[in-house]
PDB file as gemmi writes it, atoms N, CA and C in Angstrom:
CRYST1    1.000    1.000    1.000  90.00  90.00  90.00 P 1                      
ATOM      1  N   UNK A   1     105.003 -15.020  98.389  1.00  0.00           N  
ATOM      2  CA  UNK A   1     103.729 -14.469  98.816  1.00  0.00           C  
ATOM      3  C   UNK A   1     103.075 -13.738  97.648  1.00  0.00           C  
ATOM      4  N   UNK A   2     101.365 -13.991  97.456  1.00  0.00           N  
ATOM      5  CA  UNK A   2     101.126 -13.720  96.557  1.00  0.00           C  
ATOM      6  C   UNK A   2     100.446 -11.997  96.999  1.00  0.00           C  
ATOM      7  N   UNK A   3     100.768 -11.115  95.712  1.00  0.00           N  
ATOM      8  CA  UNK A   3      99.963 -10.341  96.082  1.00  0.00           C  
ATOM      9  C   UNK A   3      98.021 -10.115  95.909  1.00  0.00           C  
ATOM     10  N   UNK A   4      97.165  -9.230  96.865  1.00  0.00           N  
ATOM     11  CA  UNK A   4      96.596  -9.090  96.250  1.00  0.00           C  
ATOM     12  C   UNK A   4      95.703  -7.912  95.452  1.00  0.00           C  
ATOM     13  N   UNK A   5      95.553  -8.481  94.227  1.00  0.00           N  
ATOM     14  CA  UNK A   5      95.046  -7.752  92.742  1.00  0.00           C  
ATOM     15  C   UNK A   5      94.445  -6.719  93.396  1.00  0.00           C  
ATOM     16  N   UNK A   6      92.979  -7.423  94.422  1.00  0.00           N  
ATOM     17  CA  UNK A   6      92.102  -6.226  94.299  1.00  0.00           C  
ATOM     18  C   UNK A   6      92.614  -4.915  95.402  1.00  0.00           C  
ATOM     19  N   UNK A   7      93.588  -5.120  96.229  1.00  0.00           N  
ATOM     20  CA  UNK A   7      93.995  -4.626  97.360  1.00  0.00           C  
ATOM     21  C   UNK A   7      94.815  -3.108  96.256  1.00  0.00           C  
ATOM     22  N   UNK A   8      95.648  -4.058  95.464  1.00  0.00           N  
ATOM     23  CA  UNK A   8      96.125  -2.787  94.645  1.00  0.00           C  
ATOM     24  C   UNK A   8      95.321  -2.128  94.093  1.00  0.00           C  
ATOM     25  N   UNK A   9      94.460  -2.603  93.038  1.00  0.00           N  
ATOM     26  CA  UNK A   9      93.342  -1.801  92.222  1.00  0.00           C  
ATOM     27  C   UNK A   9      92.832  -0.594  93.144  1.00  0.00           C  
ATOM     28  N   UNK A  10      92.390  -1.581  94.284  1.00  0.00           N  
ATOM     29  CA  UNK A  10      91.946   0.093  95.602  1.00  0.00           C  
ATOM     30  C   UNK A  10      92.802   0.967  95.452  1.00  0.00           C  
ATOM     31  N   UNK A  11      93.809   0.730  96.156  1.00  0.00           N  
ATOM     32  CA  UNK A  11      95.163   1.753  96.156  1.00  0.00           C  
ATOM     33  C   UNK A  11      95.118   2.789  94.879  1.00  0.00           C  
ATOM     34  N   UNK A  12      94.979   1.843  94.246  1.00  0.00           N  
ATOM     35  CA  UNK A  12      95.009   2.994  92.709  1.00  0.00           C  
ATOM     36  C   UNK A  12      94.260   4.257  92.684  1.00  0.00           C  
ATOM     37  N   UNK A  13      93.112   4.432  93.544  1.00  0.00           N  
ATOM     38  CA  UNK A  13      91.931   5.362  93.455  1.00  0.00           C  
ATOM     39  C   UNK A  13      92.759   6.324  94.544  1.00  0.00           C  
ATOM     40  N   UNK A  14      93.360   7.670  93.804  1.00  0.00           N  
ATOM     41  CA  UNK A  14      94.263   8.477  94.392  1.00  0.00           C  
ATOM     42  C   UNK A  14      93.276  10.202  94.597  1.00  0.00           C  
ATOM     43  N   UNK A  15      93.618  10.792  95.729  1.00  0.00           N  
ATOM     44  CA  UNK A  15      93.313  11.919  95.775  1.00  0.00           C  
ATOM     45  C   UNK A  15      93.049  13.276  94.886  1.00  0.00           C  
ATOM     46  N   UNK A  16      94.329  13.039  94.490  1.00  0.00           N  
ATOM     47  CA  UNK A  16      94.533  14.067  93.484  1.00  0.00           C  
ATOM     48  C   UNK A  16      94.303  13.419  92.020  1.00  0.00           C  
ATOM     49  N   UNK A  17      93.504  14.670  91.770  1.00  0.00           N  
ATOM     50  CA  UNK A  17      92.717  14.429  90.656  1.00  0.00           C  
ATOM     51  C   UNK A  17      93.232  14.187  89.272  1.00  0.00           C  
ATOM     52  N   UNK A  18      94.616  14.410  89.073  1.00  0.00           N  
ATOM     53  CA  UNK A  18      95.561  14.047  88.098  1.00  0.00           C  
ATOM     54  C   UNK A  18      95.811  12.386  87.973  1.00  0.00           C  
ATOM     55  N   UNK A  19      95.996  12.362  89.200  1.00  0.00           N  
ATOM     56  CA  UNK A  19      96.578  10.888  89.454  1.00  0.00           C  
ATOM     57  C   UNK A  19      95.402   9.860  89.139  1.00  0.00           C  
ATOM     58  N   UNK A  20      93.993   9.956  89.629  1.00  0.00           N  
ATOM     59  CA  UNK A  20      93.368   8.850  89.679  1.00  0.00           C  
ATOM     60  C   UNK A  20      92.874   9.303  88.045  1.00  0.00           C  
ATOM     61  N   UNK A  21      92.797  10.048  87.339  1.00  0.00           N  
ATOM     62  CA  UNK A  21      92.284   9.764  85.705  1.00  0.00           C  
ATOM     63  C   UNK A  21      93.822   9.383  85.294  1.00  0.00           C  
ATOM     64  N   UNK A  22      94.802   9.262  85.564  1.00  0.00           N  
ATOM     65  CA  UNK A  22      96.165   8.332  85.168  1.00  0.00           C  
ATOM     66  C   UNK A  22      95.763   6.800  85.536  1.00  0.00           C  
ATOM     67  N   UNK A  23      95.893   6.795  86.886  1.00  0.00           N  
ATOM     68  CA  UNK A  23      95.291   5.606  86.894  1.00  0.00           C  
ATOM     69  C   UNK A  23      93.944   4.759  86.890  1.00  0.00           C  
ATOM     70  N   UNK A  24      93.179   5.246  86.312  1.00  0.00           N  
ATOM     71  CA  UNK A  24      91.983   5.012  85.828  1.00  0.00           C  
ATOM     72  C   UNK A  24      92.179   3.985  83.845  1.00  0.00           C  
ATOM     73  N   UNK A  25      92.967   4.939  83.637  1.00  0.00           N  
ATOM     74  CA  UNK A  25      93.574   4.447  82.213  1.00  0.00           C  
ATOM     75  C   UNK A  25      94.322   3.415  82.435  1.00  0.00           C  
ATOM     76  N   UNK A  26      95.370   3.569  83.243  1.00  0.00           N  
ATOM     77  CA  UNK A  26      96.795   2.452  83.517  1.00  0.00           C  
ATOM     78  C   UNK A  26      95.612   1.414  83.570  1.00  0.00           C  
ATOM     79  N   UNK A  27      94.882   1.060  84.705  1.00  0.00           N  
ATOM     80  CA  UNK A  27      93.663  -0.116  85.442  1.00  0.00           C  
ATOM     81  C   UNK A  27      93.302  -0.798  84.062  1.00  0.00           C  
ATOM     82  N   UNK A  28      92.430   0.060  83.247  1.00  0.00           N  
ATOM     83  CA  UNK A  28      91.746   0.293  81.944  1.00  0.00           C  
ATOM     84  C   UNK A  28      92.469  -0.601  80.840  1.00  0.00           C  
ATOM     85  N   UNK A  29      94.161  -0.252  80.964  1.00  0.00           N  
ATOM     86  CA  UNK A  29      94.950  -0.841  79.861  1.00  0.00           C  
ATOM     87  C   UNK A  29      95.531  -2.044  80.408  1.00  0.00           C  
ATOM     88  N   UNK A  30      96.413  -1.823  81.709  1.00  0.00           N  
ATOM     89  CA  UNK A  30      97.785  -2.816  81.850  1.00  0.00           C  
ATOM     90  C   UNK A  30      97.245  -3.357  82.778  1.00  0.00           C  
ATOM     91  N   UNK A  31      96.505  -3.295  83.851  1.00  0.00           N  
ATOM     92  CA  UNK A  31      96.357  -3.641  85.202  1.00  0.00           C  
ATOM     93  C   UNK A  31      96.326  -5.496  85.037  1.00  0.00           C  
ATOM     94  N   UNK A  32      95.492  -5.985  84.346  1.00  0.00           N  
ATOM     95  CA  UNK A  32      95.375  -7.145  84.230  1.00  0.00           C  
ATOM     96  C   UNK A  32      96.342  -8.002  83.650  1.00  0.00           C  
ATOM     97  N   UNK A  33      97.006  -7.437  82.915  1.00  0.00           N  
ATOM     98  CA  UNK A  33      98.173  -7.923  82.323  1.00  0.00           C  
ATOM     99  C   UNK A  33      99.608  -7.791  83.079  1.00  0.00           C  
ATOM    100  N   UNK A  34      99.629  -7.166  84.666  1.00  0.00           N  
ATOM    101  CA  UNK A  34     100.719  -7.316  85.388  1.00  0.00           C  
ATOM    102  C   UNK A  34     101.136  -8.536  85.603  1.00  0.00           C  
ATOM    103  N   UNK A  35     102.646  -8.747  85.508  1.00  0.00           N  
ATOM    104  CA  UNK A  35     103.009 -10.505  85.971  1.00  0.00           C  
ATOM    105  C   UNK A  35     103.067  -9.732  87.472  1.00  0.00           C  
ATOM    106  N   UNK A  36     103.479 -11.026  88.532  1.00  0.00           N  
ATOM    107  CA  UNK A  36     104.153 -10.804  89.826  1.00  0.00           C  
ATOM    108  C   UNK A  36     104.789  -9.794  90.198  1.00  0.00           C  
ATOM    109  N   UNK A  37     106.405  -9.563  89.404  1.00  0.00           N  
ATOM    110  CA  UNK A  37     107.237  -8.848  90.295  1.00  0.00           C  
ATOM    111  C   UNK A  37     106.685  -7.072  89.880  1.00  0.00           C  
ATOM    112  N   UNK A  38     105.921  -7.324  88.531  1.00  0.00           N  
ATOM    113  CA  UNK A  38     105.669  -5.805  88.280  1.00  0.00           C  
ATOM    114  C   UNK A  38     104.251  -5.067  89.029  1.00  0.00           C  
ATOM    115  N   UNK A  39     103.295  -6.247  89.841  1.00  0.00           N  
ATOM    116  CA  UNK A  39     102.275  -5.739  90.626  1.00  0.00           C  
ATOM    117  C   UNK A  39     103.340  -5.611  91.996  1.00  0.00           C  
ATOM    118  N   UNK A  40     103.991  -6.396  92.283  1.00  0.00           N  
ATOM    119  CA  UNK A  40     105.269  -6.072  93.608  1.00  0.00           C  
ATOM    120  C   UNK A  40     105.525  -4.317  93.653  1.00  0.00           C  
ATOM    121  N   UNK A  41     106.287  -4.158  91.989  1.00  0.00           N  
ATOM    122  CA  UNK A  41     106.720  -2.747  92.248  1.00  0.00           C  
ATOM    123  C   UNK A  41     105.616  -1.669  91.876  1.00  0.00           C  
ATOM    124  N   UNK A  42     104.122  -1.945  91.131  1.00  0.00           N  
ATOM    125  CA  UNK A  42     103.572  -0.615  91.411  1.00  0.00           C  
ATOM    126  C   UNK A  42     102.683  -1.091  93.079  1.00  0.00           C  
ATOM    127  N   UNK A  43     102.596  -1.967  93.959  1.00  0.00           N  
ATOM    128  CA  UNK A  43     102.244  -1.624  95.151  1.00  0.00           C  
ATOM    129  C   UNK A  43     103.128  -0.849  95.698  1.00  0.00           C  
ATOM    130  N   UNK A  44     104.373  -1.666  95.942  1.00  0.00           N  
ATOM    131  CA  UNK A  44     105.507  -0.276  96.788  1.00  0.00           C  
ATOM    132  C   UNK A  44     105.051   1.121  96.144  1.00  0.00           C  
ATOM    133  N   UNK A  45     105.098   0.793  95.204  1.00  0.00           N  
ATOM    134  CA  UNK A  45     105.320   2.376  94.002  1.00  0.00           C  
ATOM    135  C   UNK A  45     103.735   3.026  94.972  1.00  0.00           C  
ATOM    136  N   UNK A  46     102.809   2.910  95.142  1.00  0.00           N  
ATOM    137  CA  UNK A  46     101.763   3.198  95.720  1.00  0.00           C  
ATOM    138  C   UNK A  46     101.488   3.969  97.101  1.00  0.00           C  
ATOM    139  N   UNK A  47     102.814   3.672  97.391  1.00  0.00           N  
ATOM    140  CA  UNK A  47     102.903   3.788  98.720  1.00  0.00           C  
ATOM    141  C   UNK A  47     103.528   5.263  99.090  1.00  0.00           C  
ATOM    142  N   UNK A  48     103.896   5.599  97.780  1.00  0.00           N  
ATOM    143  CA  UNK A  48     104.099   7.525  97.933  1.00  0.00           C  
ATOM    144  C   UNK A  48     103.186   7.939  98.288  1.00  0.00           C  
ATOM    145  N   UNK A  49     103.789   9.499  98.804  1.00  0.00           N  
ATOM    146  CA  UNK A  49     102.387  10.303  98.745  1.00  0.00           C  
ATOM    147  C   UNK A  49     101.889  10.554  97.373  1.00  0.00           C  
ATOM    148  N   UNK A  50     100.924  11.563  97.256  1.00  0.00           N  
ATOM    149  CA  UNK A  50     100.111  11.661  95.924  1.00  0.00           C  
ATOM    150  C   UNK A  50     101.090  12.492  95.303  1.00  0.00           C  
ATOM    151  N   UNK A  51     101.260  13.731  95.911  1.00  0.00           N  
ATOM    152  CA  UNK A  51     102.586  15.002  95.300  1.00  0.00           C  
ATOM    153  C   UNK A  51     103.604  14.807  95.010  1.00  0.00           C  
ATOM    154  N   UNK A  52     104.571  13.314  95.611  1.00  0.00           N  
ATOM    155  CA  UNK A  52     105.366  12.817  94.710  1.00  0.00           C  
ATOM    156  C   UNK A  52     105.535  11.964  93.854  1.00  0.00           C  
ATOM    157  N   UNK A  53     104.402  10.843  93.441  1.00  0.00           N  
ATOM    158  CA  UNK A  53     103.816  10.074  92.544  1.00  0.00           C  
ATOM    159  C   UNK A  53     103.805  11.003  91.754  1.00  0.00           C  
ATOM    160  N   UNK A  54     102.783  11.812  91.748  1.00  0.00           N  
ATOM    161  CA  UNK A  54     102.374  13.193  90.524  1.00  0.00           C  
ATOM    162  C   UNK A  54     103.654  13.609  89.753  1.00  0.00           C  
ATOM    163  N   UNK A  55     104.992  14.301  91.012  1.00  0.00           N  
ATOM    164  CA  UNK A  55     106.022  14.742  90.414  1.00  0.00           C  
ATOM    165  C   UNK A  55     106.354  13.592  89.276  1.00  0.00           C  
ATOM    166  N   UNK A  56     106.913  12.398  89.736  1.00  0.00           N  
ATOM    167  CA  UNK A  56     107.379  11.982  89.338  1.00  0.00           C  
ATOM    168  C   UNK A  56     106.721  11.060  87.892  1.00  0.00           C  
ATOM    169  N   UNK A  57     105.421  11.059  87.870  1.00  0.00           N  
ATOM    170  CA  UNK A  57     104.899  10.869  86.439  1.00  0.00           C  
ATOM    171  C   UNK A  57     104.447  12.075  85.876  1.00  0.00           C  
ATOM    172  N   UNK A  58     104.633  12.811  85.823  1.00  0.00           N  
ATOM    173  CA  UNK A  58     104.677  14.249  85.174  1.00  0.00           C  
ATOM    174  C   UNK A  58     106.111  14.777  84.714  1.00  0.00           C  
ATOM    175  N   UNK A  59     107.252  13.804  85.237  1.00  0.00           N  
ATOM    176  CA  UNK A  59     108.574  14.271  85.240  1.00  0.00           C  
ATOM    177  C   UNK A  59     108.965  15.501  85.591  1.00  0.00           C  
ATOM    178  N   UNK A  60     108.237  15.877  86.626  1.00  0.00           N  
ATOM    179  CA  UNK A  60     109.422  17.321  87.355  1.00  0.00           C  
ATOM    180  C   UNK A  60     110.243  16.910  88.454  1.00  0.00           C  
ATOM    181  N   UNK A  61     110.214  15.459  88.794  1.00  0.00           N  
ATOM    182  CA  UNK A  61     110.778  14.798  89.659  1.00  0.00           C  
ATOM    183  C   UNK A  61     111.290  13.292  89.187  1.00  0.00           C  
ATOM    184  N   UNK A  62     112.667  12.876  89.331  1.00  0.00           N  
ATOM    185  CA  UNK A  62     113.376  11.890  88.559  1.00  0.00           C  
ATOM    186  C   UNK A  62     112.828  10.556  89.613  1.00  0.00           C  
ATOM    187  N   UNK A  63     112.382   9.519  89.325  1.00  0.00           N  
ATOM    188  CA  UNK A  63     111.989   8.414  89.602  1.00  0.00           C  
ATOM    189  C   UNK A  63     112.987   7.817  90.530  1.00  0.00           C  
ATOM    190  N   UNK A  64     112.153   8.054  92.089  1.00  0.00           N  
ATOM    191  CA  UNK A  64     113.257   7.144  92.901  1.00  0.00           C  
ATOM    192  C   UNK A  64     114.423   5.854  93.205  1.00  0.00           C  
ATOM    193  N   UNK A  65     113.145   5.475  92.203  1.00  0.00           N  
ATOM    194  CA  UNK A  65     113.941   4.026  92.933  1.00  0.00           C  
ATOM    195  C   UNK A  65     113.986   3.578  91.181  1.00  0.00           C  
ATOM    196  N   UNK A  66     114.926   2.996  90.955  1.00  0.00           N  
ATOM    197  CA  UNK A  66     114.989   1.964  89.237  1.00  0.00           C  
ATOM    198  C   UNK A  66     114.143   1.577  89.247  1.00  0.00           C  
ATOM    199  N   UNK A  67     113.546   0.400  90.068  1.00  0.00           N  
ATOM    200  CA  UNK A  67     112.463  -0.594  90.136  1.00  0.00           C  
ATOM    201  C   UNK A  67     111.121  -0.358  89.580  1.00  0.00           C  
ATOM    202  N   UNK A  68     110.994   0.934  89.784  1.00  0.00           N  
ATOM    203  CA  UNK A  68     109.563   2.034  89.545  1.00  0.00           C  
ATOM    204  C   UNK A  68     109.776   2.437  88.263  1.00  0.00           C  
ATOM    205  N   UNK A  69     110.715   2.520  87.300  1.00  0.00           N  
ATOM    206  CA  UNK A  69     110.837   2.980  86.172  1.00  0.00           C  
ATOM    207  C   UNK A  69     110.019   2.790  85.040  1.00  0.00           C  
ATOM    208  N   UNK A  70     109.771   0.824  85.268  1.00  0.00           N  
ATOM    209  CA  UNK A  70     108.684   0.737  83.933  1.00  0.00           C  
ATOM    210  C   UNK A  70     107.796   1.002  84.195  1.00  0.00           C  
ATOM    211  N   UNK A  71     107.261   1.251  85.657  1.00  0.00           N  
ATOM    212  CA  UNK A  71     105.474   1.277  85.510  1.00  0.00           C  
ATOM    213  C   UNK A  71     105.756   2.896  85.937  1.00  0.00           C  
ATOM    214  N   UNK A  72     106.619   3.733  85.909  1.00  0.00           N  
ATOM    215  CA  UNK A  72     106.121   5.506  85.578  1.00  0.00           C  
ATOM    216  C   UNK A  72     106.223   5.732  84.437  1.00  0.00           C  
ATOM    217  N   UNK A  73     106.884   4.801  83.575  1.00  0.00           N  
ATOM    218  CA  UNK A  73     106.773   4.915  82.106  1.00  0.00           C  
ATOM    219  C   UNK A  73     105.626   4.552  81.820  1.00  0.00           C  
ATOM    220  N   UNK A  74     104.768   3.174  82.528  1.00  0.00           N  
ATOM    221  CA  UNK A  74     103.440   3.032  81.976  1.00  0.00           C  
ATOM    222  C   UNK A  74     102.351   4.197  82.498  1.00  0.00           C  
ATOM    223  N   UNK A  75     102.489   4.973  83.434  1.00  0.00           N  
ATOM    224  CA  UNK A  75     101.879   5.806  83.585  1.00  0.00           C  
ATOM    225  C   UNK A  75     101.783   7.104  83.131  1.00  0.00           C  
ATOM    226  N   UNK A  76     103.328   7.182  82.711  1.00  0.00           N  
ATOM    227  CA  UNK A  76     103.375   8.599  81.913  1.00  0.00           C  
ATOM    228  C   UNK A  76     102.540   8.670  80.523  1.00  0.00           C  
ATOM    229  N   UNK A  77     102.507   7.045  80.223  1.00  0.00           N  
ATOM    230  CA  UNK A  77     101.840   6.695  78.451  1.00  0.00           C  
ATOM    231  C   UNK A  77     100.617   6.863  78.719  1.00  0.00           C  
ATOM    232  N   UNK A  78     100.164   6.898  79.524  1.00  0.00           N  
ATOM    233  CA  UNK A  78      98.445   6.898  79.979  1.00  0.00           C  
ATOM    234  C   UNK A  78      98.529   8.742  80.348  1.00  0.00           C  
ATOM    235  N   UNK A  79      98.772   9.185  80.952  1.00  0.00           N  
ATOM    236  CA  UNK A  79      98.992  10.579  81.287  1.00  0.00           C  
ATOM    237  C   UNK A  79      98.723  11.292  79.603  1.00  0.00           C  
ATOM    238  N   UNK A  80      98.998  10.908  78.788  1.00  0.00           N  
ATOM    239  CA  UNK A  80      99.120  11.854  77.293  1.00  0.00           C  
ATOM    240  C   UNK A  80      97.790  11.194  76.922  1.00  0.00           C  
ATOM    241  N   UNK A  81      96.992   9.751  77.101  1.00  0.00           N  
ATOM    242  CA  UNK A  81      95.740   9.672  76.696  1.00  0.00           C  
ATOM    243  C   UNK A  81      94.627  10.319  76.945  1.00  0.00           C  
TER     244      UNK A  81                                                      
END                                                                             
């Protein structure tokens, strides 16, 4: 099943105001360049609330799941831009 692009891109537009200029950049840089299984794991990944997304690309909170690892790394790289 394919996912879809624009369904995530929405998702991306987050409450807290940290999060959506993170992902404003991530969109900006990587978004288009996701294969399959890595738009798979930032939808799940999406599906936090905002306060623990935040923790956890800010690192005051250790990344739940493995799966989520490369794309809080791609978000943490956007977070310092």
């Amino acid at each position: 099943m394919s996912i879809n692009r624009g369904r995530v891109r929405w998702q991306c537009r987050r409450a807290l105001l940290e999060l959506d200029l993170v992902f404003t950049r991530f969109l900006q840089e990587h978004f288009d360049s996701l294969d399959e299984s890595q738009l798979a794991d930032l939808d799940d990944l999406l599906k936090c609330e905002d306060h623990d997304l935040w923790a956890m690309v800010n690192g005051s909170k250790p990344c739940t799941e493995r799966r989520w690892e490369e794309m809080i790394a791609m978000l943490r790289a956007q977070r310092a831009g």
